[in-house]
N, C-alpha and C positions, 0 to 999 in steps of 0.2 A: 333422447330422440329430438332430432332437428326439427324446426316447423313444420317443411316440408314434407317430413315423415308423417307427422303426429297430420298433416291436413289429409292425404293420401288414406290413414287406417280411417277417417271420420267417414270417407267415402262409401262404406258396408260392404256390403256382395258385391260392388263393380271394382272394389280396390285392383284386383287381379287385370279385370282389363284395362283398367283406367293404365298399370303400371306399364302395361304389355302397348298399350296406345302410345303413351308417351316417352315408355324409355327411360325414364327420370333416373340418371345416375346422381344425384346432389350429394355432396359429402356434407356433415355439420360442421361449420363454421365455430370453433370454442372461442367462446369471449372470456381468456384468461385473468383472473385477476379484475374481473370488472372494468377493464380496460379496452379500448379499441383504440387498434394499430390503421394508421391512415390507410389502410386498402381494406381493412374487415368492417364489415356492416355484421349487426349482431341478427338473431336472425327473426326477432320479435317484430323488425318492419318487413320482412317477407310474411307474414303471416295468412295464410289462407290463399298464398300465390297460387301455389301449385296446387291445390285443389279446383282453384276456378279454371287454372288450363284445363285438367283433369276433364272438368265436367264442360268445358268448353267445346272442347274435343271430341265427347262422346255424344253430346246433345246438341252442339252448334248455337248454344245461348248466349246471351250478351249480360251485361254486369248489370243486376240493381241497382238501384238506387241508395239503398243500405251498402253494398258491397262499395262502391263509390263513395260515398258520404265515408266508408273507414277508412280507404284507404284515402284519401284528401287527408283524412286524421291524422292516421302513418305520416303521410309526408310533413303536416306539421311539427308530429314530434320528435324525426329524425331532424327537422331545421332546427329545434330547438336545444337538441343533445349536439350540434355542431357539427352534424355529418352532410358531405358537400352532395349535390344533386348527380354531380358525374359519376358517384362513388356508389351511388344508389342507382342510378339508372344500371349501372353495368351488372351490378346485382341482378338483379333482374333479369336482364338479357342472358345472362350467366344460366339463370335456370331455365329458362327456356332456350337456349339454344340446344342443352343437352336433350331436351325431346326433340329436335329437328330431326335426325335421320330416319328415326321409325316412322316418321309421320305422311299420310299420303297429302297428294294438292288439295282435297276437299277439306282431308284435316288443319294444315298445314293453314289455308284457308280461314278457317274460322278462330286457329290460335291468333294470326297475325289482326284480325279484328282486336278481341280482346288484350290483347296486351297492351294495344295502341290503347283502349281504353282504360287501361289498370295504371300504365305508365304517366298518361294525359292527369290522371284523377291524384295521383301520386305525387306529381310535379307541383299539380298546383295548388294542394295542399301545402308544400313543400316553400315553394316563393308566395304564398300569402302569407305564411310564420314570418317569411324571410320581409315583404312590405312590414309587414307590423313593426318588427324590428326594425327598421330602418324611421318610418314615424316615430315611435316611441327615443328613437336618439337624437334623434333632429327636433323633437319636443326638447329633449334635455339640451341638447345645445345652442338652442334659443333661448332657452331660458337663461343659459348661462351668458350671453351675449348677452340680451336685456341688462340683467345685472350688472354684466361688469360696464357698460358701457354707459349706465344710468347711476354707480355707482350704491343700487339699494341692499346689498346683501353685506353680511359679514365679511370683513376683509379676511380674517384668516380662513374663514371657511371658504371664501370665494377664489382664495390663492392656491388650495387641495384641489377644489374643481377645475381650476386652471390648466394645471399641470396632467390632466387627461386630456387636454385641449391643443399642449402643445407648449403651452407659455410658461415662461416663468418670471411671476410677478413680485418677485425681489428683483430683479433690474429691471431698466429703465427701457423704456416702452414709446416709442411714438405711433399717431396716428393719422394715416391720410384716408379720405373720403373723396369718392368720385360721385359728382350730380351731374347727369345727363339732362336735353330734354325732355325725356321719359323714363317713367321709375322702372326700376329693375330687382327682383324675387331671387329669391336659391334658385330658381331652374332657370331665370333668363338666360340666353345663350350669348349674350354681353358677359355674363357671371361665369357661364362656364370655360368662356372662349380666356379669358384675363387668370381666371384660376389656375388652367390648362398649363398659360405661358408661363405662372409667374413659378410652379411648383417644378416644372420642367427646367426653366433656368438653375434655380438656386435648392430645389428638393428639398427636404428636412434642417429648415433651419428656423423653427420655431415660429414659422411667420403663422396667422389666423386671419384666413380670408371671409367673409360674409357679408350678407348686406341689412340695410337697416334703413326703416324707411322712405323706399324705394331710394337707397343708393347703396355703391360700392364700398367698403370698409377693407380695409387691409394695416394689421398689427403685428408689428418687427420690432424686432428689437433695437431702440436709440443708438444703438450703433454702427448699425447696418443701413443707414443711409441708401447704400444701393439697390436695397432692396425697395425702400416706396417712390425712388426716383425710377424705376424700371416698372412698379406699379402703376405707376402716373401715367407712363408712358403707352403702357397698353390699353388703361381703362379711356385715357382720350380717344382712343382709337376703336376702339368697342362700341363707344357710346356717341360715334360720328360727332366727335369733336364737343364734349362735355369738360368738365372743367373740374380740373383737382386740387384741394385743398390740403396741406401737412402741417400736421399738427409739428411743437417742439418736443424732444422728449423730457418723460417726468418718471424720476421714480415710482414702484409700488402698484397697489391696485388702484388707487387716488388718481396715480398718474396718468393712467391708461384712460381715465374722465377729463382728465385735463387738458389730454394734447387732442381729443374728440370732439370735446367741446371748442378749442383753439381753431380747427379745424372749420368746422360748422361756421364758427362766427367770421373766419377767414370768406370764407363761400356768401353767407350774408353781405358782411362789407362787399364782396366786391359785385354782387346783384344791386345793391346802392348806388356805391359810386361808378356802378358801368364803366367796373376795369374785366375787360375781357382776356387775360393773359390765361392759357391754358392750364397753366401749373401757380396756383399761390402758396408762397411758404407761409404761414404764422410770423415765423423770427421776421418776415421783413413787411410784418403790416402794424407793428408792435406799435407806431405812434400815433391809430386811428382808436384803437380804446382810451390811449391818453386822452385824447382830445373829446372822448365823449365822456368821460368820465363822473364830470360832475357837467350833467345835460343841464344843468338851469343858465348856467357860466355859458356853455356853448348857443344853447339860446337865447340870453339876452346878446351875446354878439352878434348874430344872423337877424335878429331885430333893429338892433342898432345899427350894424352897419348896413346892412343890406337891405333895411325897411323901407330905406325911402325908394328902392327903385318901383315899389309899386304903382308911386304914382304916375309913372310913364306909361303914352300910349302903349296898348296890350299886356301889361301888367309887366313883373318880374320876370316871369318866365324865361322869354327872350335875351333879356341884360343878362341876366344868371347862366344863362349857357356860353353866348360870349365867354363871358370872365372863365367858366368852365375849358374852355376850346383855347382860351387865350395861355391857361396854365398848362395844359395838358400839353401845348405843344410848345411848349420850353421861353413860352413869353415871345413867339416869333408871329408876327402881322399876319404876314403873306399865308403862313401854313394852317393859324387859324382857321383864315378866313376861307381856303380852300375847305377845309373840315365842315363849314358851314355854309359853303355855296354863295359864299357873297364875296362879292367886290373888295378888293383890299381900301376903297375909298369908303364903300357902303359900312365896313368891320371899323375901321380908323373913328367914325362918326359916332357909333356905338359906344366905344371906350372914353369917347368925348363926353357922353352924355352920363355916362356913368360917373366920371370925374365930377360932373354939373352936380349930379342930382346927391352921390354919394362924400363927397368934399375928399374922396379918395381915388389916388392918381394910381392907377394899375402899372404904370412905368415906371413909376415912384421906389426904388426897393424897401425902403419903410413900408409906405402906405399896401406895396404888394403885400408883403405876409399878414397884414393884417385881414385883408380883401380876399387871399387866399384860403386862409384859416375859416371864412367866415363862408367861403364857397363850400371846402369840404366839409359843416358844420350843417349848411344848408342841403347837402346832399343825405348827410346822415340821419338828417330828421325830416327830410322828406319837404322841405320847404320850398317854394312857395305855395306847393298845393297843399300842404297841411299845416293847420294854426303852432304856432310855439310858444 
């Protein structure tokens, strides 16, 4: 006997009219083999349907509180056996559409209440299982991100969990990071807008987009190049002109830390040295880690060479940008000095005094790379407003 049956005989002495009210032709549904076939809903989340029409019908009641509180239940545990809500709604409407025709407008009436109520409690039952699940994976693959991109998990087991994720971490893996001037979460619509493009252009090709400390992250694989050159491309533009870092590619799950961290420190240097170029690759900033490599080396130069412009009127500051404005634009006077709003006479004075006081001729090509070296050395540590 079908639910539907078995709730109908529960009804006692009114089963007869309850049957005659509503007409209920329902056939039982068999769940063959323990199986359901994508249109069969089994009939254990109808349960007690058709009796509440039943008594709905003959009484004009509305659902408890209990009756609700089960049926939210039902919907949870059809979300959790995998059965979709369309497939379940139409259930439903399935058995009550067969009482329609015997029913008068009063009856008629007080079914379309209740159902609205039984359906309403049903659903959302239904998509609360369905949030839950949705947190609980997004736990999980955060955590997995954390991991892999922090490098603290088991490589082989973090390489298992990967490949749920999309990746696979036996090749080689680059990474680019987009910083905006405002951080951005899994639901920004910066996130979703770049996700939207980047899955739409190239679909299933193993890429893993997310963010990470308020920024964008997107991980392709090292030889797909096209794909975080077209990442870059969208997230500058999402993020009203933010700034994207690529990492090199590196073998392995080690690598996927390597070209992140590349990345990152790409983005650092160039918030440093106030290079504002949209897109930085790694491979072409590779000589600014040389250079700081052993900081004590790079400090006693930015002391020695550059020490003595302190003692000019308003300290270093001013010389040091010069010399900055002087490199930047290719050793040319005129465009300098346009950079910094002075006189080609006013800038020409500057570099004089710097010659004076530093015993280094910035026109010099010797004495430049030395003065040069000692500019990008002083920008990296932050010098003259911080001791070295």
């Amino acid at each position: 006997m079908c639910s539907s049956c078995r709730a109908l005989s529960l009804a006692g002495g009114s089963a007869t009219l309850v049957r005659r009210a509503l007409g209920i032709r329902q056939q039982c549904v068999k769940n063959r083999g323990g199986r359901v076939t994508g249109r069969e809903v089994p009939d254990e989340y109808l349960e007690r349907y058709a009796q509440i029409l039943a008594e709905a019908c003959v009484t004009g009641r509305r659902l408890t509180r209990d009756e609700l509180e089960s049926l939210r239940t039902r919907g949870e545990r059809a979300a959790e056996a995998g059965l979709g809500l369309r497939g379940l709604v139409r259930r439903h409407l399935s058995v009550t559409r067969e009482s329609w025709p015997t029913l008068s407008s009063t009856e008629a009436d007080r079914v379309l209440a209740v159902v609205e109520q039984a359906i309403d409690a049903f659903a959302e039952g239904h998509e609360r299982a369905q949030r839950l699940a949705v947190r609980q994976e997004e736990g999980v693959r955060r955590e997995f991100i954390d991991d892999l991109l922090y490098g603290r998990s088991d490589l082989g087991r973090l390489a298992e969990r990967a490949e749920r994720f999309g990746l696979l971490l036996s090749r080689a893996h680059a990474v680019a990071v987009a910083q905006g001037s405002k951080p951005v979460e899994d639901m920004h619509p910066a996130t979703r807008q770049v996700e939207s493009a980047v899955i739409s252009r190239f679909g299933e090709r193993r890429i893993l987009l997310t963010t990470k400390d308020g920024r964008l992250v997107c991980i392709a694989p090292g030889e797909q190049d096209e794909v975080l050159a077209f990442f870059a491309k969208q997230a500058y533009a999402a993020t009203d002109g933010g700034q994207v870092a690529i990492g090199r590619p590196h073998p392995g799950a080690g690598g996927v830390v390597h070209s992140y961290e590349e990345a990152l420190n790409a983005l650092d240097l160039a918030d440093r040295l106030h290079i504002d170029e949209p897109v930085l690759r790694a491979a072409d900033l590779l000589v600014y880690p040389v250079l700081t490599r052993d900081r004590q080396a790079m400090a006693d130069l930015v002391r020695n060479t550059l020490g003595p412009l302190q003692s000019a009127r308003g300290g270093a500051r001013p010389l040091v940008d010069t010399l900055t404005a002087y490199f930047d634009s290719g050793c040319v006077a005129a465009e300098a000095a346009r950079r910094l709003s002075l006189s080609v006479r006013a800038f020409t004075y500057r570099l004089e005094r710097i010659h004076k006081l530093t015993g280094a001729n910035p026109a010099d090509s010797v004495h430049r790379y030395t003065l040069q070296t000692a500019v990008i050395g002083a920008r990296l540590l932050g010098w003259p407003d911080n001791e070295v």
